[in-house]
N, C-alpha and C positions, 0 to 999 in steps of 0.2 A: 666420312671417315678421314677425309684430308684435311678438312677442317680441325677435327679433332686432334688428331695428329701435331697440327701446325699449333693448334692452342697449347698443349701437352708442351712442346718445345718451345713455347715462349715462356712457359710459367717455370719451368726448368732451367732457362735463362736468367731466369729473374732471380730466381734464388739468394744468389752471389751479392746481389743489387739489395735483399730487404734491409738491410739495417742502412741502405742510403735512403730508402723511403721514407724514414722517421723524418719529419719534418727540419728545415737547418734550423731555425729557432727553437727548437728544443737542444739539438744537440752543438748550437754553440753557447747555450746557458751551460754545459757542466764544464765547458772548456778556458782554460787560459794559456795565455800568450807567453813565455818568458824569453826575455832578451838581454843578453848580457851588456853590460852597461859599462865594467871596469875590474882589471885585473890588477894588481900592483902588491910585488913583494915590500915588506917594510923593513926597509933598510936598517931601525935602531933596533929591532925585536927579532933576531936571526931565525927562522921558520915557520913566521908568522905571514899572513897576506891578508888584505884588503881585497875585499870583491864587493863589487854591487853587480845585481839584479834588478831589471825593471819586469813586473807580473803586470800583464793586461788581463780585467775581468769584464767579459760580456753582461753587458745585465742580468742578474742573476747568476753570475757564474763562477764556480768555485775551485778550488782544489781540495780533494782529497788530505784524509791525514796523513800527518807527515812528520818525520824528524827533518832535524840537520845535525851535521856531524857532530861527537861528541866534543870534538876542538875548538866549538863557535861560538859566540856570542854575536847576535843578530839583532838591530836595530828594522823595525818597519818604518818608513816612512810613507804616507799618503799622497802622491801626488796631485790625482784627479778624483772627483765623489768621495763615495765613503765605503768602508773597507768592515766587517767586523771579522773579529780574531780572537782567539782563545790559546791561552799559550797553560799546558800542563791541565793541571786540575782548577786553575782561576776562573774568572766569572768573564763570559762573553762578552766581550764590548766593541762598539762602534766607534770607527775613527774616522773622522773626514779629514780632507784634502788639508795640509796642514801641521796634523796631528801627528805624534808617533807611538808604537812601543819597544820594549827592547825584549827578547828571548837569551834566559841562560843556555850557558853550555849544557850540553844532554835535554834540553827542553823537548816536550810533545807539541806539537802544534796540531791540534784535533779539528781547527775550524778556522780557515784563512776561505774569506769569501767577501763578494760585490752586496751589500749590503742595501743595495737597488735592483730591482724588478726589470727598472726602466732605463737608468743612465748607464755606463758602462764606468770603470773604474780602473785605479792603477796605483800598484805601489812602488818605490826604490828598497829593497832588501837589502841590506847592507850589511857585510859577514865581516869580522875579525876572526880569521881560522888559520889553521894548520897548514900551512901549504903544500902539503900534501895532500890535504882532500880539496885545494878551490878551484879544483876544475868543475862545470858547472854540471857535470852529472853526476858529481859527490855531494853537491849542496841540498838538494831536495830527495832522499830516499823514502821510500814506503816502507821501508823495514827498517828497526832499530841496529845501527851499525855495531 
């Protein structure tokens, strides 16, 4: 019975814990890194600002869909591996380290992802926005603003 008991209160314990059981390699492929890179008002364009982004992807690992703000135009650049991306309703494509695209204002971006299994991957995001949204948790929403 104490046994039982004492099992009973370990698996009750655990509860809390099951979604760290999933393996880390599964659950750092759906995750990325971002780190702010650079902020800077433009002085000849009065409400405008300059930000970069740097996205780190695990092997395999992506973000979710996503806008950015309707005020933006967004340049991807590659810095490490290869990245593929889909901006609106266009055709997916792959970019390696090097390479860039650009996003219009109000664009979808449905598929920003590490286009390797195995290497891990990184981009510089680079926003001409509103400055009013480039504080960096205006820049990537899940919901059309």
């Amino acid at each position: 019975m104490i046994i039982r008991s004492i099992t009973l209160a370990a698996m009750v314990a655990a509860v809390p814990a099951w979604p760290g059981l999933v393996s880390t390699e599964a659950a750092s492929q759906e995750r990325q890194t971002i780190t702010s890179a650079f902020r800077e008002e433009i002085p000849n364009i009065p409400g405008k600002s300059l930000v970069g982004i740097v996205v780190h992807y695990p092997p395999g690992g992506g973000t979710p869909a996503h806008y950015h703000p309707r005020s933006s135009f967004v340049t991807g650049y590659v810095l490490s591996g290869s990245i593929r991306s889909q901006v609106n309703h266009g055709k997916a494509q792959v970019f390696r380290a090097g390479e860039h695209w650009t996003e219009p204002p109000d664009a979808y971006h449905p598929i920003s992802e590490n286009a390797s299994a195995t290497e891990p991957a990184s981009l510089l995001a680079i926003f001409v926005v509103d400055t009013t949204d480039a504080e960096l948790d205006r820049l990537v929403t899940y919901k059309r603003q």
